[in-house]
Every structure is written in C-alpha cells, then in structure tokens.
N, C-alpha and C positions, 0 to 999 in steps of 0.2 A: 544283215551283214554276212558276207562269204567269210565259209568255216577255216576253208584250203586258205585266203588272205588274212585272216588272221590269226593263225599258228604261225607265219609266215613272220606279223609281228611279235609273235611270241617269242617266236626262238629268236629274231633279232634282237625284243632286249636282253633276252638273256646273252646275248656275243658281246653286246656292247655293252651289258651293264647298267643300263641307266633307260630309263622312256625319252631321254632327250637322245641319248646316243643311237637310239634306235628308231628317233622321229630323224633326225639327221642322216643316217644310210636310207630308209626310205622315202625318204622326200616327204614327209608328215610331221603334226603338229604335236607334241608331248601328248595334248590331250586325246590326242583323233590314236595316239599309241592307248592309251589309258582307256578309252572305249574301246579297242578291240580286245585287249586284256579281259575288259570286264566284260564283254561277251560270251569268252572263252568259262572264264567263272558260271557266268548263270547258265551257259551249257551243261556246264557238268557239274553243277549242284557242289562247288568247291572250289576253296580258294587256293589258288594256283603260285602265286607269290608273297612273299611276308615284308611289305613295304615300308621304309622308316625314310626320312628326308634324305639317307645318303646312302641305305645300301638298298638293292634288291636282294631275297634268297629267295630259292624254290621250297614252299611247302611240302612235306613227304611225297603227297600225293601231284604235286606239279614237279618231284625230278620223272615221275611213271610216265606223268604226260609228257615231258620235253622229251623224253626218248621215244615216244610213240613219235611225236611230231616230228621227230627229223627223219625217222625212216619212213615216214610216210612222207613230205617232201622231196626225201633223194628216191623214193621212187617214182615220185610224179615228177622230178626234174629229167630222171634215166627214160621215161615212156614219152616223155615229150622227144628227148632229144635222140632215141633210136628208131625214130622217124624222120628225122631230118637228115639229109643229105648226109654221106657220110665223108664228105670232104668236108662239109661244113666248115666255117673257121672257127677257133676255138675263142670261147667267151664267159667270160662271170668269176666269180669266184672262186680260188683254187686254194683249199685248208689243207696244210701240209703239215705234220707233227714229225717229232723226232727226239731223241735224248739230245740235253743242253749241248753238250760238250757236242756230239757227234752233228747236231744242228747247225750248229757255230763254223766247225771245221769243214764238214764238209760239205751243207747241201747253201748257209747262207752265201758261198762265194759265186754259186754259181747262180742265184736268182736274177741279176742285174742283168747277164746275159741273155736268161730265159722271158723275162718281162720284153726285154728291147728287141724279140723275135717275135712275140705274141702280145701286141699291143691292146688287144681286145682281154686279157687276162691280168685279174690283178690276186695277188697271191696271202695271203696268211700264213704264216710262219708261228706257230707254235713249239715251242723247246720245253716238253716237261720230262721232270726225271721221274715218273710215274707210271703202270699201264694206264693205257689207253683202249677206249673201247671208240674205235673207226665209226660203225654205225650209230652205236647212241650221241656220241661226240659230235656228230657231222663231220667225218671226217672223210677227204678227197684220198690222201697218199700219206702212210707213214713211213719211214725207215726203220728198224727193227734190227738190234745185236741179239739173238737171240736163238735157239733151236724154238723152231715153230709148234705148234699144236691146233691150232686154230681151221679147220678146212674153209670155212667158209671165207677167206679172205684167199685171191691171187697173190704168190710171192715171185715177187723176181730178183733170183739170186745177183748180187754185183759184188760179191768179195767174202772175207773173215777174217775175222782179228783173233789175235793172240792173247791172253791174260799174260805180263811178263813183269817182273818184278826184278826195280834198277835202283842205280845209284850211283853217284858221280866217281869218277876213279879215284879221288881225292880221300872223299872218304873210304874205298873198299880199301885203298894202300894205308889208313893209320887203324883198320880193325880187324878182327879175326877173319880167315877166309870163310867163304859162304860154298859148303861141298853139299847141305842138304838142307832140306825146307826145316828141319830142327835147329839149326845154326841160327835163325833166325830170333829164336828168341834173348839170344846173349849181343843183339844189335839196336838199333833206333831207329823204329819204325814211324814214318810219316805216313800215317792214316789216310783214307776219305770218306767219307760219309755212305757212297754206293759199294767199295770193295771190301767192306767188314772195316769195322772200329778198332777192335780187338782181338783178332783173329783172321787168318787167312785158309783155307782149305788147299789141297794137293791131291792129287791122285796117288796112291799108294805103289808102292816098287813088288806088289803082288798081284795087282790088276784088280784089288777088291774094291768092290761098286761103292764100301765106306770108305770117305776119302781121310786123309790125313789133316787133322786140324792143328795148329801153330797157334799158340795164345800168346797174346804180350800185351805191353801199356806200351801207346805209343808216348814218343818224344812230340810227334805235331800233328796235330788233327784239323784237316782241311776239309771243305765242301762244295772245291773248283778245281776241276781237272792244272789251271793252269798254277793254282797256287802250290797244287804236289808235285808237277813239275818243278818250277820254280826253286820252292824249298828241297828235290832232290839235289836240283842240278846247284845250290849254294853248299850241299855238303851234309845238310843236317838230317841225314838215315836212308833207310831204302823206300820207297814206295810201289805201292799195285796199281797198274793200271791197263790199258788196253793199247795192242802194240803200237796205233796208228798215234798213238797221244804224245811218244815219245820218238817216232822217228827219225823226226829232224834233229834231236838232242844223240840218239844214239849215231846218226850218222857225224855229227859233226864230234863226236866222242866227247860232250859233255856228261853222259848220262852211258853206262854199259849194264846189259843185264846179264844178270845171276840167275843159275836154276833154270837154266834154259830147257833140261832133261825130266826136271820137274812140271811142268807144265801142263794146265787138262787143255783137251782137244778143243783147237781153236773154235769159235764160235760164228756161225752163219752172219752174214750180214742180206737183208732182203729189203724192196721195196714192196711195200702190201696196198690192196687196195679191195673193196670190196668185191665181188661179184660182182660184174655187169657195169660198173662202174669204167672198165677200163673206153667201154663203146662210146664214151663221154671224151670230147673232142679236147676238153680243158684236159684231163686224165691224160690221155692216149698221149700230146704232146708234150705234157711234161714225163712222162716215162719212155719217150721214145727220145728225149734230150736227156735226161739224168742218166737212165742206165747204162749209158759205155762210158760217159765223164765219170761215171761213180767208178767202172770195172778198172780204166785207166789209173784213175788214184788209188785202187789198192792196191792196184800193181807196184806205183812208184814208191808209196807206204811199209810195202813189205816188208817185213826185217828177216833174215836168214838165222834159222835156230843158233848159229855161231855169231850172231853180233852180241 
C-alpha cells in the first residue's frame, strides 16, 4: 500500500470523524479506510487512533503523527502545484479559520460570492475561539485580531479594531456617569467569556506598560458576541467588545461608548497563510477576493474615537 495514500486517509478521518466519513470524501469503503489506518499502525510499530463504536481520538503518539502528515501533504500538494501553470484554475479544497463572531460577520457573507466565481473550489469554514496552529491544523487562510509574532506565516494586513466598552443611552442616563475605567465598578457589567469575566484591563494615564485592572461581578455573563450586544442594547449594563461588533448599534445610537480616551491601541486585523502557500491557485484567489472586500468593510465599520 502507498504510504503518501494513506496518510491521506488518515488525516481524512480525522476531518470527518468517522472511517465512514472519510470512506465518503474519498470515494472508499469503511473498511478499505480501516486498512489503510492499519497500515499506518504496523508502519510505525503504534497505535494511531483509540476506536470505540462512536468516537474516533488520536492516541498521544497519532496527534505527532497527524501533524507530521499534514505538513508533509501540504507540501507535496504546494510542489505538485508550483509546477503547474501559473494561471492554472483554482481547485480542491480551501480550509479557512477564523474567531466565531469575526467568521460569522465577516468572512461567511462573502463565501457564496467566492464559490459562484470559482466553481472548481469548495471551501471549509471553521469558526473556533481558540489558537490555531495553520500547519499542523491543515490550514489554507486564517483571519487573525491580533498583534502578530509568528514569521513563518505571510500576513496581509486589511484593517483593526478597537476594544470599546458601550451601553445603551437608556441605561447611562438612570446611572452614575462613566469619566474613568474605575467608574466601572459602581455599574452592571455584561461580561463574555473571551473579554474577561471579571475584570477588564486599561492602559494607564502614565504610559506604564502595567495596565490598569477594574474588578467587578458582573450582572450577565454571556459567550456570544451577539447576546452582549443584545443584552447591552436592552439596557442591562455595559459591555467589552470589539469596535466592529457594535457598529451598526453605535451608529443607529442604540448602543454609545464610554472611555473612548481609555482605550489600548487598536489591534491589527490580518489574513495569514503559510509560506509558499500563497503560490496555490486555491490560496492566491481567495486573498486576492477577500483582501480589499475585507479593507472596505473596515472602512465602513469604523467608529470615530467620539462616537
């Protein structure tokens, strides 16, 4: 049996989860998946999955190998394909990641578009609020809120958002006014899960690199962007979030933020991709369609330090 074909099944069940899901994208039988599994096994003197009637997991020693095997994959798929023509048309599989909320708003509206241009391309959309590691993960394209550190990934810049913390006028007109990020704790904070539970940090009014922490209980504790919208714009406290979440509320004046002079330095927004990756025709045209659709929307998102 071919080693390169069956890694190939390997990391497929691992996408799909199942040897039937992954007999299904390949066009094979559960069990013609289950021998190449067990190939992979008496290969390497080790069991590679821990298999029960309904789940698959990777043994310790099978998550070392699925990350070998997909950088080894994406680079036998990158050496096949920067030899081909470089007009080539773009084809196969395109694994996109990105934070939920930031997924949802911004990159799912524009796939339907991107598919009905590049019919040969069909797309994966993953939304986790986690890091992500591109290479081990098989991943094509992430979108990234984030100050980078990473070299070995291409970024291309398309905007940045704001940390800004709102709340409807309803409620800032029956509570005390909000003049400093300490105000905050004699108010109702509508929590989330990614911007602190408990506490919110500030840049300090001295430039010291320690920031300013605000502790409080909050009144409501959410873990969807749109339900602390939501529950700001009904009234019940302030909440944190990222400028673009709130735009259409601050402009329609549902929602006005506070501490606009408190605020840390907006945060990069990038498309990443690995090295060498971008030469991949699937790659190239989807960041040669996203990047100025992305740069426009955060044009139109932006909120002015006085909103």
């Amino acid at each position: 049996m071919d080693r390169i074909d069956a890694m190939k099944v390997f990391i497929a069940t691992l996408d799909e989860g199942s040897l039937a899901g992954a007999g299904r994208r390949l066009g094979r039988s559960p069990a013609a998946v289950s021998r190449a599994i067990a190939f992979l096994e008496a290969h390497t003197g080790t069991a590679l999955l821990h298999r029960t009637t309904r789940t698959i997991k990777l043994s310790e020693a099978g998550e070392r190998y699925a990350a070998a095997c997909r950088r080894i994959l994406t680079d036998l798929e990158e050496a096949d394909l920067l030899i081909a023509h470089e007009r080539s048309a773009p084809r196969g599989l395109l694994t996109i990641t990105a934070p939920v909320a930031a997924g949802e708003d911004l990159l799912r509206p524009m796939l339907d578009d991107f598919i009905g241009r590049f019919p040969g391309v069909s797309v994966r959309l993953q939304l986790l609020d986690r890091p992500v590691s591109l290479i081990d993960e098989g991943i094509d394209i992430a979108l990234r809120i984030a100050h980078l550190s990473d070299s070995t990934l291409v970024a291309i810049p398309v905007g940045d958002v704001r940390r800004v913390v709102a709340a409807s006028p309803r409620y800032l007109a029956k509570h005390p006014p909000i003049r400093k990020p300490a105000d905050l704790a004699h108010h109702q904070i509508i929590s989330m899960t990614h911007f602190g539970l408990d506490s919110w940090s500030f840049p300090t009014s001295s430039g010291s690199a320690i920031p300013q922490v605000v502790q409080f209980a909050p009144r409501v504790i959410v873990n969807t962007v749109q339900a602390a919208v939501a529950s700001a714009v009904e009234g019940h406290g302030l909440t944190r979030l990222f400028s673009y979440h709130v735009a259409k509320e601050v402009k329609d004046k549902t929602l006005q933020i506070v501490l606009s002079d408190s605020e840390h330095a907006p945060l990069p927004v990038h498309l990443l991709t690995p090295h060498g990756r971008l030469a991949v025709p699937k790659v190239r045209a989807f960041v040669d369609f996203a990047t100025p659709r992305l740069r426009r929307l955060f044009k139109q998102l932006t909120l002015d330090s006085t909103d």
